[in-house]
C-alpha positions in Angstrom: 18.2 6.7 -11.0 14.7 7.9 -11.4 13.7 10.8 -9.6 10.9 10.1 -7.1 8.8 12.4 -4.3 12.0 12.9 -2.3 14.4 13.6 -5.0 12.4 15.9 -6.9 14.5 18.7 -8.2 17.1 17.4 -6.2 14.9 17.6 -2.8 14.4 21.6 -3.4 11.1 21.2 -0.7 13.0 19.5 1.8 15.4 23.2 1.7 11.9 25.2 2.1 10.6 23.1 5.1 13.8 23.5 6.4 13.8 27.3 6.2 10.0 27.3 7.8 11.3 25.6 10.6 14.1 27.4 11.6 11.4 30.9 10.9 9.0 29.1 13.2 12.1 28.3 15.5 12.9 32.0 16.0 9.2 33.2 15.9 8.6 30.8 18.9 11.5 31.5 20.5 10.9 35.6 20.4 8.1 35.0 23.1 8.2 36.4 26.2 7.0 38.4 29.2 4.5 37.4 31.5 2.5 34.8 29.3 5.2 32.9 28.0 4.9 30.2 25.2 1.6 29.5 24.3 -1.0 29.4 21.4 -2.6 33.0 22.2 0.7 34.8 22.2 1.1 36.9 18.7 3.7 34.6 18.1 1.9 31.8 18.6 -0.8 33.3 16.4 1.3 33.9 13.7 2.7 30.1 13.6 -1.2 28.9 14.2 -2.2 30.7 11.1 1.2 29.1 9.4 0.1 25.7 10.3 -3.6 26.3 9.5 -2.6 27.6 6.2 -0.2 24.9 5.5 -2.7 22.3 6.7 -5.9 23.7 3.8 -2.6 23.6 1.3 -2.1 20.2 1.7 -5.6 18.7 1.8 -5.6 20.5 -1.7 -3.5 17.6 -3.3 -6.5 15.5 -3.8 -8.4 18.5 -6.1 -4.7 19.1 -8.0 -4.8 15.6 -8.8 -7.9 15.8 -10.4 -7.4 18.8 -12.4 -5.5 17.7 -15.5 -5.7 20.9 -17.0 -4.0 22.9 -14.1 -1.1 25.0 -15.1 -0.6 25.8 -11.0 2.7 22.9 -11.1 3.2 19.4 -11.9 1.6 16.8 -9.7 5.0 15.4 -8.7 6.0 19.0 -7.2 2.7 19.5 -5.3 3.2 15.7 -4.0 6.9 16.3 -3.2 6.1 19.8 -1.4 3.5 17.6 0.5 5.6 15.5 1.7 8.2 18.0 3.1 5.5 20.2 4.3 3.8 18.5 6.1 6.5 16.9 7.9 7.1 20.2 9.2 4.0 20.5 10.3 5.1 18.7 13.1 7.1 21.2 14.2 5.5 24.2 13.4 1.8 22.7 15.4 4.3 22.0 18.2 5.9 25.5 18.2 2.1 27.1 18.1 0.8 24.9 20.8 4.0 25.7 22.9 4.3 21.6 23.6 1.0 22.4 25.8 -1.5 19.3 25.7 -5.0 19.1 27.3 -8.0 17.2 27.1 -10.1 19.3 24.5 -10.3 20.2 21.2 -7.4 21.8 20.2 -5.0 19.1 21.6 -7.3 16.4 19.3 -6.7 18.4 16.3 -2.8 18.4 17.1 -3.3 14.4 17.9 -5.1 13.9 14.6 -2.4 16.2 12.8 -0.1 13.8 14.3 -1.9 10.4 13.0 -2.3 12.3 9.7 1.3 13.3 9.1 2.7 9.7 10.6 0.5 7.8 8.0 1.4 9.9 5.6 5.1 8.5 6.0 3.7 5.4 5.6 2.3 6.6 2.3 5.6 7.8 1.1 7.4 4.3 1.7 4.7 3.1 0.1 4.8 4.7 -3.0 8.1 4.7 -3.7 8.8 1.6 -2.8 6.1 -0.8 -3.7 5.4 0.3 -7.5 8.7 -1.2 -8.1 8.4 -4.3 -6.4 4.8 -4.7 -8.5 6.9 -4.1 -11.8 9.8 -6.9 -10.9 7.4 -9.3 -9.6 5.5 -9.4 -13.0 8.6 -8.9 -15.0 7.2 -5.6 -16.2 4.2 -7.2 -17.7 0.4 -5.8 -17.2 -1.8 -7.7 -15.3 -4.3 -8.6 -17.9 -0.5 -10.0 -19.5 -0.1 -11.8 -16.4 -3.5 -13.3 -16.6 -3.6 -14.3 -20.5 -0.4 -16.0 -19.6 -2.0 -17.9 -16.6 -4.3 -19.1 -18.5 -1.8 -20.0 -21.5 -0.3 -22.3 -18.6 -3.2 -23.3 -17.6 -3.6 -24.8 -21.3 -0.6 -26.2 -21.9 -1.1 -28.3 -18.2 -4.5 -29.4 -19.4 -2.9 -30.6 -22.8 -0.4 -32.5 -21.4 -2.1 -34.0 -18.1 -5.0 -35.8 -20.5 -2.1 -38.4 -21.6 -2.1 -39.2 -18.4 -4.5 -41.8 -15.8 -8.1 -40.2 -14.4 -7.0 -39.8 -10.8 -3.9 -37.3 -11.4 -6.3 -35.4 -14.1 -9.0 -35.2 -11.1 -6.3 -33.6 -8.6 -4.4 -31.3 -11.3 -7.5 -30.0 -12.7 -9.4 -29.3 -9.3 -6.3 -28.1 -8.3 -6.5 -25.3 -11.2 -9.7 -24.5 -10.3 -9.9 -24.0 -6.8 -6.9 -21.7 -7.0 -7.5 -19.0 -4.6 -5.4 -15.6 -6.2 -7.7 -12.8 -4.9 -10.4 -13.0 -2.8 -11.7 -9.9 0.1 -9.7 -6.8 0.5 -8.5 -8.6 3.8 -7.6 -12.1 1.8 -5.3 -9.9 -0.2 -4.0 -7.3 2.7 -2.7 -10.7 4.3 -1.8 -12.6 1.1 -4.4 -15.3 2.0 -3.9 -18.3 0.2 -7.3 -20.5 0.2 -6.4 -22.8 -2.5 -7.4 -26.3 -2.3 -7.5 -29.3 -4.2 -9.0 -33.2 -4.7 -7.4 -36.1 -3.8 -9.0 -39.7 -3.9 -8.6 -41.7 -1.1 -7.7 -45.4 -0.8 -9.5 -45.3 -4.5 -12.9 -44.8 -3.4 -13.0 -41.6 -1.1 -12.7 -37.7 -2.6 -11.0 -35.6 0.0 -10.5 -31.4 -0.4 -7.4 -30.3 1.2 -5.5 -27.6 0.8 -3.6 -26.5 -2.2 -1.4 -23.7 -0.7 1.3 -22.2 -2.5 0.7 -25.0 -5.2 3.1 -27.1 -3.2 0.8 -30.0 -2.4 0.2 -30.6 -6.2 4.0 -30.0 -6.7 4.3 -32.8 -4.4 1.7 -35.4 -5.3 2.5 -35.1 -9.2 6.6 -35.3 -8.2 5.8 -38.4 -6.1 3.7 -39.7 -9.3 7.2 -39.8 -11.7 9.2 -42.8 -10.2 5.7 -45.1 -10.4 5.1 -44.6 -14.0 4.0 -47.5 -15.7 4.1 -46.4 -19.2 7.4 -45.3 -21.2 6.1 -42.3 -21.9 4.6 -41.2 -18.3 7.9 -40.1 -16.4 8.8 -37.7 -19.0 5.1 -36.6 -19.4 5.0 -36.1 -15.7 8.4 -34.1 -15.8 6.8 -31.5 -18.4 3.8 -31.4 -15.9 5.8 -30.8 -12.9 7.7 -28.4 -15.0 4.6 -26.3 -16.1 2.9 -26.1 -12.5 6.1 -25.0 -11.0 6.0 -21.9 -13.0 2.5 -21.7 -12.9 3.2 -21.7 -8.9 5.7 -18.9 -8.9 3.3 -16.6 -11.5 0.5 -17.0 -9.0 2.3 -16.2 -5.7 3.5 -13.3 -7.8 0.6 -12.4 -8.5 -1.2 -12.7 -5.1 2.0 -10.7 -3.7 0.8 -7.9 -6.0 -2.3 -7.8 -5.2 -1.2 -7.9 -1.1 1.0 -4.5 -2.6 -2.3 -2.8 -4.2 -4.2 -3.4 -1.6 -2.0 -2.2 1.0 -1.7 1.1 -1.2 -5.6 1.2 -1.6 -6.2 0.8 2.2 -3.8 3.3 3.0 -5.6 5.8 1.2 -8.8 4.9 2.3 -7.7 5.7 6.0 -5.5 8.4 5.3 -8.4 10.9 3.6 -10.6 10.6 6.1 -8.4 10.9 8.8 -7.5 14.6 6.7 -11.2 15.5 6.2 -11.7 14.6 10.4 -8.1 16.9 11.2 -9.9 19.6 8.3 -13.4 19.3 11.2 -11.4 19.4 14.0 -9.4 22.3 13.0 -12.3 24.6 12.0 -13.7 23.9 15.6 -10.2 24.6 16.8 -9.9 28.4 14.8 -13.6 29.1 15.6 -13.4 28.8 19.6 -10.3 30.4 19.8 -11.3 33.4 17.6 -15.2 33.8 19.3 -14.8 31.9 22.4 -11.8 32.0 23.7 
């Protein structure tokens, strides 16, 4: 088995946030006297400046990403110690805030710590999970593969439907062509499928309907193979029921894919900001504490 995030070095972060969680345990715990737990405790100091330290460590990831030439780790160690770190964030921000919540400043930057870590799990499922469903949905082909052999398909449909009468070549090819595969970021987040496709009515009338999932074509050309009226036709209209029903699984493979990128994409685009606003939100939280509380 491959090693991912979580297995890396056979989870050796996962024993480090472990160990800063039962440290933050007994710092939090050794409070006491008249105060209590709380945030302005030198306990609670100590595990603010923990969590605040941890917190600037982890927005790093982004920079060590970018810098190919750094010798300060691999990028799968600072992604793994990400992960385990800042899942013990939660614990550590709850140990420093004592599990004391308000309306101000300091409890948003615990909220948006919150929202950032619990994304972030999102993230990890994510990456470990859809990257191999993208691979076995294209049968570990590229996506410019993918496409060269869509079109190879597309081809080999056109060759063979031209044997055969106008009105089926009028519905397979405008079929073809108003496949929908991509579309907005929101057409592929919810694996949209706008397809549509021609079909003359009563001889005289062109209709659009919909095409989705190819299975209206599938149908129509299936329904063509008992009325052929040429020896040749049936087994003509075979091949080109045979051809479209692999053409129909490579392109809901395809758009399944894309619904998998995207969903990666979007998550990132929500997750960074929602870091840069905690980053804000936590430099407002050090500051009033240090000159105003």
């Amino acid at each position: 088995m491959s090693e991912n995030m979580l297995s890396y070095r056979k989870s050796y972060y996962l024993y480090i946030s472990l160990t800063l969680i039962l440290i933050s345990y007994f710092i939090y715990r050794s409070q006491a006297g008249i105060e209590g737990s709380n945030g302005g405790t030198p306990q609670g100091y100590i595990l603010g400046t923990l969590a605040t330290v941890l917190v600037v460590w982890l927005a790093l990831l982004g920079v060590r990403k970018r810098s190919f030439q750094s010798r300060l780790g691999s990028v799968k160690a600072w992604v793994s110690a990400h992960v385990y770190l800042g899942s013990s964030l939660i614990v550590v921000a709850s140990f420093h805030s004592a599990f004391q919540l308000g309306i101000n400043i300091h409890s948003f930057a615990f909220l948006l710590l919150l929202l950032v870590i619990f994304s972030g799990f999102y993230g990890v499922f994510a990456y470990i999970r859809y990257p191999a469903k993208i691979v076995a949905l294209s049968n570990g082909r590229s996506g410019e593969e993918s496409l060269a052999l869509l079109n190879s398909l597309k081809e080999e449909i056109v060759a063979t439907y031209k044997e055969l009468d106008s009105e089926l070549q009028m519905t397979v090819s405008s079929a073809i062509e108003r496949t929908g595969i991509a579309g907005s970021t929101l057409d592929m987040l919810l694996a949209r499928d706008k397809s549509m496709m021609c079909l003359t009515v009563f001889g005289t009338r062109v209709d659009v309907v919909s095409n989705r999932a190819q299975q209206p074509l599938i149908d129509f050309v299936a329904k063509r193979i008992p009325r052929g009226n040429r020896a040749t036709e049936p087994e003509l209209l075979l091949s080109l029921l045979n051809l479209l029903t692999r053409r129909q699984q490579l392109v809901e493979n395809l758009r399944v894919s894309l619904q998998l990128k995207a969903r990666m994409r979007v998550w990132l685009f929500i997750h960074t900001p929602i870091s840069v606003a905690l980053l804000v939100a936590l430099t407002i939280h050090v500051v009033s504490v240090f000159f105003y509380w």
